[in-house]
DRENRO-307256 format. One record per atom (N, C-alpha, C): residue number from 1; residue in one letter; atom name; x, z, y. Coordinates in steps of 0.1 Angstrom, whole numbers. Each point is the difference from the previous one (the first is absolute). Layout:
REM DRENRO-307256
SITE:nr:rest:atom:px:pz:py
SITE:NUM:a:CA:X:Z:Y .
...
***
This chain:
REM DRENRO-307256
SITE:nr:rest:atom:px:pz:py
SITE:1:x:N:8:0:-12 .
SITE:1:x:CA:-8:0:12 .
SITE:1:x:C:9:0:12 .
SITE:2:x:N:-1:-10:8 .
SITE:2:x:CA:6:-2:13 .
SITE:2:x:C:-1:12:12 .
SITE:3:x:N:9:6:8 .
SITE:3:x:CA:-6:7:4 .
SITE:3:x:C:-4:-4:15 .
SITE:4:x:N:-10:6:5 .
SITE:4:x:CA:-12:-5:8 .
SITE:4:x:C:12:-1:15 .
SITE:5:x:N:-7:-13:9 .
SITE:5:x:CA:5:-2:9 .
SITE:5:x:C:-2:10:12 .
SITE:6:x:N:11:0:11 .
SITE:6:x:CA:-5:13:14 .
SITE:6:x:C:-13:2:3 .
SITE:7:x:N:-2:-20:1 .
SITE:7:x:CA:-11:-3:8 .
SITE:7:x:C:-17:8:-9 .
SITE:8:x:N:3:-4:-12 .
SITE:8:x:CA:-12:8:-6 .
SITE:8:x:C:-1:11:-6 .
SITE:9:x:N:15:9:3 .
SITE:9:x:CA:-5:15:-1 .
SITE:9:x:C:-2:6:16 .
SITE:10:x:N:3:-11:10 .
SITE:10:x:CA:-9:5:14 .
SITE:10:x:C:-15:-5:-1 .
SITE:11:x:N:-3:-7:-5 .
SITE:11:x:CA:-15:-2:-3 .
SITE:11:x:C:-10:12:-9 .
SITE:12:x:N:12:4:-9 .
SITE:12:x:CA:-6:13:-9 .
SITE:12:x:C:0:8:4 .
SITE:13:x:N:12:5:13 .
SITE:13:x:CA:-2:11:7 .
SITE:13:x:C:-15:4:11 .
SITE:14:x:N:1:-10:5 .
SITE:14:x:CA:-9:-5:10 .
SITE:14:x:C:-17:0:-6 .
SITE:15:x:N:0:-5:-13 .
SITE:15:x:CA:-15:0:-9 .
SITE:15:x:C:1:18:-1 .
SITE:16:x:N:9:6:-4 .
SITE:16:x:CA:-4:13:-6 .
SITE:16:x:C:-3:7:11 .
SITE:17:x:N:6:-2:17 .
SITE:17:x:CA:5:4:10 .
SITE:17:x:C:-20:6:4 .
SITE:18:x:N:-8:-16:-2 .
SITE:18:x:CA:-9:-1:3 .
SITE:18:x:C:-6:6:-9 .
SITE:19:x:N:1:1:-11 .
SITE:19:x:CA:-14:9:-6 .
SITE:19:x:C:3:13:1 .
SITE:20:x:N:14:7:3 .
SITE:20:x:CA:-1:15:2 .
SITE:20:x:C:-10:5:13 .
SITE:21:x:N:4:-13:12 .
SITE:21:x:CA:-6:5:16 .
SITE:21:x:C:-16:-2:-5 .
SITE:22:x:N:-4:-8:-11 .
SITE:22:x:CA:-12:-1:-3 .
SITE:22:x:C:-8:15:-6 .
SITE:23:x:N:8:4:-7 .
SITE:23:x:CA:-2:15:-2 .
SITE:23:x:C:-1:15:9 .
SITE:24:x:N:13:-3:12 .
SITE:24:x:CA:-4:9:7 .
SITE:24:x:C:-9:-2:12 .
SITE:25:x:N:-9:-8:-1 .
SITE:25:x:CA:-8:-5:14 .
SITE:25:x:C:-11:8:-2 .
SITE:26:x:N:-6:5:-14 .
SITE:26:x:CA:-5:11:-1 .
SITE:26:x:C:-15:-9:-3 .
SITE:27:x:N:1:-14:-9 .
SITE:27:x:CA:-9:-11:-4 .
SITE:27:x:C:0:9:-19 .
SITE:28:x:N:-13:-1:0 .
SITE:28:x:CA:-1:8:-11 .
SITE:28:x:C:-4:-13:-15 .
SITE:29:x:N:11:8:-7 .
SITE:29:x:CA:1:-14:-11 .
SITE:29:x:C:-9:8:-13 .
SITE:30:x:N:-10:-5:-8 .
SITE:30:x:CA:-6:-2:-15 .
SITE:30:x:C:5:-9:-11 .
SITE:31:x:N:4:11:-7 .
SITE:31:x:CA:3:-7:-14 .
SITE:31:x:C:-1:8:-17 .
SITE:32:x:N:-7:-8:-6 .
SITE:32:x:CA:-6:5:-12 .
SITE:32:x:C:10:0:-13 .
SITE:33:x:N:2:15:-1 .
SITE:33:x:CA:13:-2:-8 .
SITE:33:x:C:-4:1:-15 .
SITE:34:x:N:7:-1:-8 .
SITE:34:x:CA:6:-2:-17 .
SITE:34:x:C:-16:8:-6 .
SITE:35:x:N:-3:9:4 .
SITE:35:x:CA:-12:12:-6 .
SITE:35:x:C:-12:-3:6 .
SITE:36:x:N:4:-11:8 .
SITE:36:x:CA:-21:-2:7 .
SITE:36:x:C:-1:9:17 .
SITE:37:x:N:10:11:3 .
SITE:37:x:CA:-4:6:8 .
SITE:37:x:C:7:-11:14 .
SITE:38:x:N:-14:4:9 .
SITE:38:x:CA:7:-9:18 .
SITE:38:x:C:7:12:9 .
SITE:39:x:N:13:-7:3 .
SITE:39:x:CA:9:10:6 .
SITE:39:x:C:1:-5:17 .
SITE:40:x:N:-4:7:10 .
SITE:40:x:CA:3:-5:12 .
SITE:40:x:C:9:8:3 .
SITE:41:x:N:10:-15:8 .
SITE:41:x:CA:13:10:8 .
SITE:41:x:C:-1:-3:14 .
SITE:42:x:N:8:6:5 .
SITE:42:x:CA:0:2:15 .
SITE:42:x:C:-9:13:8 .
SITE:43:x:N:-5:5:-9 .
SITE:43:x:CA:-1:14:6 .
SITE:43:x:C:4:12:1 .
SITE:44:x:N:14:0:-8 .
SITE:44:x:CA:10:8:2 .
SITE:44:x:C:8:-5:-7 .
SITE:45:x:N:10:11:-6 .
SITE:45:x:CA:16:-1:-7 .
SITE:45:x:C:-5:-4:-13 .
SITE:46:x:N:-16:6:-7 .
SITE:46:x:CA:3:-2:-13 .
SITE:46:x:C:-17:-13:2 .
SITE:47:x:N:0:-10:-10 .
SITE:47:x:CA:-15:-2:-3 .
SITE:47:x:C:-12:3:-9 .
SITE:48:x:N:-11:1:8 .
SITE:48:x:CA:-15:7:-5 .
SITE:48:x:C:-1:-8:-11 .
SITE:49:x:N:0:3:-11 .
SITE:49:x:CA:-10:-7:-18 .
SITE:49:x:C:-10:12:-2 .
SITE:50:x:N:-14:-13:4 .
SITE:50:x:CA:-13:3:-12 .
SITE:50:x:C:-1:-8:-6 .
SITE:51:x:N:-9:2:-9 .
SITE:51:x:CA:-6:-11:-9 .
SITE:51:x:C:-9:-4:10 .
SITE:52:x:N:-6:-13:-12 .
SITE:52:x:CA:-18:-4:10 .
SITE:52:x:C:-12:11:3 .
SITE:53:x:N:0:4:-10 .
SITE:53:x:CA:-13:10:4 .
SITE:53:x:C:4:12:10 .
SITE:54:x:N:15:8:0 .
SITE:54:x:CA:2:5:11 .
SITE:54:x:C:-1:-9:13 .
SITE:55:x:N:9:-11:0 .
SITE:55:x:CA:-7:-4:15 .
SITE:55:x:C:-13:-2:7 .
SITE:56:x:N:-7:-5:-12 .
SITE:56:x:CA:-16:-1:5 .
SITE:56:x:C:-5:14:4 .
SITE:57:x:N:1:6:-5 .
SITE:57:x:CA:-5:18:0 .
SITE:57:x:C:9:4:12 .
SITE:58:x:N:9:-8:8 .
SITE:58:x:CA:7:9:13 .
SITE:58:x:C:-7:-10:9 .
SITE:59:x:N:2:-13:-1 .
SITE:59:x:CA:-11:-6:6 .
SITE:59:x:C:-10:-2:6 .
SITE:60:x:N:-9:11:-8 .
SITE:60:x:CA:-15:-1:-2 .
SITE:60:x:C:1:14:11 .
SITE:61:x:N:6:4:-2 .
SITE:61:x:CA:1:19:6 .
SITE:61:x:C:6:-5:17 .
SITE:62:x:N:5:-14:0 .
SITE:62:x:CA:9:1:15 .
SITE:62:x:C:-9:7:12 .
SITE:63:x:N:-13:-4:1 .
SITE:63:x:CA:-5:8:12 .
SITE:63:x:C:4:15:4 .
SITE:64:x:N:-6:9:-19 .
SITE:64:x:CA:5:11:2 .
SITE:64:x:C:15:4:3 .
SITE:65:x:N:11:-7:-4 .
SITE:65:x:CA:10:2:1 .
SITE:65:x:C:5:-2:15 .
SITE:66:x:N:-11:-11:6 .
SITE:66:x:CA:3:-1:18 .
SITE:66:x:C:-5:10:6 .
SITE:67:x:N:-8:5:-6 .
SITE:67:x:CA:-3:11:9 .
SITE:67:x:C:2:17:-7 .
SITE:68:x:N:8:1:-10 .
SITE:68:x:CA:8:13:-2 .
SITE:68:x:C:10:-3:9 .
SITE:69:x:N:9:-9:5 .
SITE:69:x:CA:11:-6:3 .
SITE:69:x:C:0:5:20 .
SITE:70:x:N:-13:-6:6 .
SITE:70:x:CA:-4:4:9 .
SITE:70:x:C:2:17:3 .
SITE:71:x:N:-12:2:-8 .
SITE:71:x:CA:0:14:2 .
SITE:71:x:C:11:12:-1 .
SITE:72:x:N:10:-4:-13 .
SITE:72:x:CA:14:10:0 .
SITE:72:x:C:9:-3:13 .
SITE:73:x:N:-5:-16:7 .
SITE:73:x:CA:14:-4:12 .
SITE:73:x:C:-10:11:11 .
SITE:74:x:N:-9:-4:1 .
SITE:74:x:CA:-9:11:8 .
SITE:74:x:C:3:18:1 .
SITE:75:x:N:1:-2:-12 .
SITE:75:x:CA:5:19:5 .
SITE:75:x:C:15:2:-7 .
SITE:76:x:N:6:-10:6 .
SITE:76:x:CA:15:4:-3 .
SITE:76:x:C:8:-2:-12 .
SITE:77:x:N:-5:-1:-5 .
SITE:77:x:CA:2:2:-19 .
SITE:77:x:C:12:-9:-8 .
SITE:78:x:N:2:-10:7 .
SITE:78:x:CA:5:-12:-2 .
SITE:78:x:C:15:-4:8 .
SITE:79:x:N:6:2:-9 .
SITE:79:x:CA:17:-7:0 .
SITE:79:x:C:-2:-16:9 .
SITE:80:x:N:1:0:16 .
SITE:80:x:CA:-4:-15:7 .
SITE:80:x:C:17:-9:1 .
SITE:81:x:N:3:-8:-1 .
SITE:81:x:CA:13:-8:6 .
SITE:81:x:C:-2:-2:13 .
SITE:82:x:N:13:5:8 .
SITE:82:x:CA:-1:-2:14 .
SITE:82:x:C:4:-13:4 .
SITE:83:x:N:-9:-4:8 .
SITE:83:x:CA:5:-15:4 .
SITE:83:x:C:9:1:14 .
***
């Protein structure tokens, strides 16, 4: 195997360059791994896996969840990121 020219390991650098900045922009990626479960990343350091029926069941609950979410930022409760 020949080994690869400057020019196209600056093209590899440059492809990988772009999908790391793609990661930290904070664009939240889905992908359904080896066991069936959907893992979203970009919501923190590690990513969220449910299965299907867990997501539909958090789904189905989002209202409630928007408005526990309200209510704990409301009386304090809640760890906020300072902008």
């Amino acid at each position: 195997m020949a080994e690869p020219s400057y020019e196209d390991l600056k093209a590899r650098v440059a492809e990988l360059e772009k999908q790391s900045a793609s990661h930290r922009s904070g664009k939240l990626e889905f992908r359904v791994g080896e066991k069936g479960g959907v893992s979203v990343y970009g919501l923190g350091r590690f990513p969220v896996t449910l299965y299907y029926e867990q997501w539909q069941r958090l789904l189905d609950s989002a209202g409630e969840l928007r408005a526990f979410l309200e209510k704990s930022k409301a009386e304090g409760r809640l760890k906020l990121k300072e902008k």
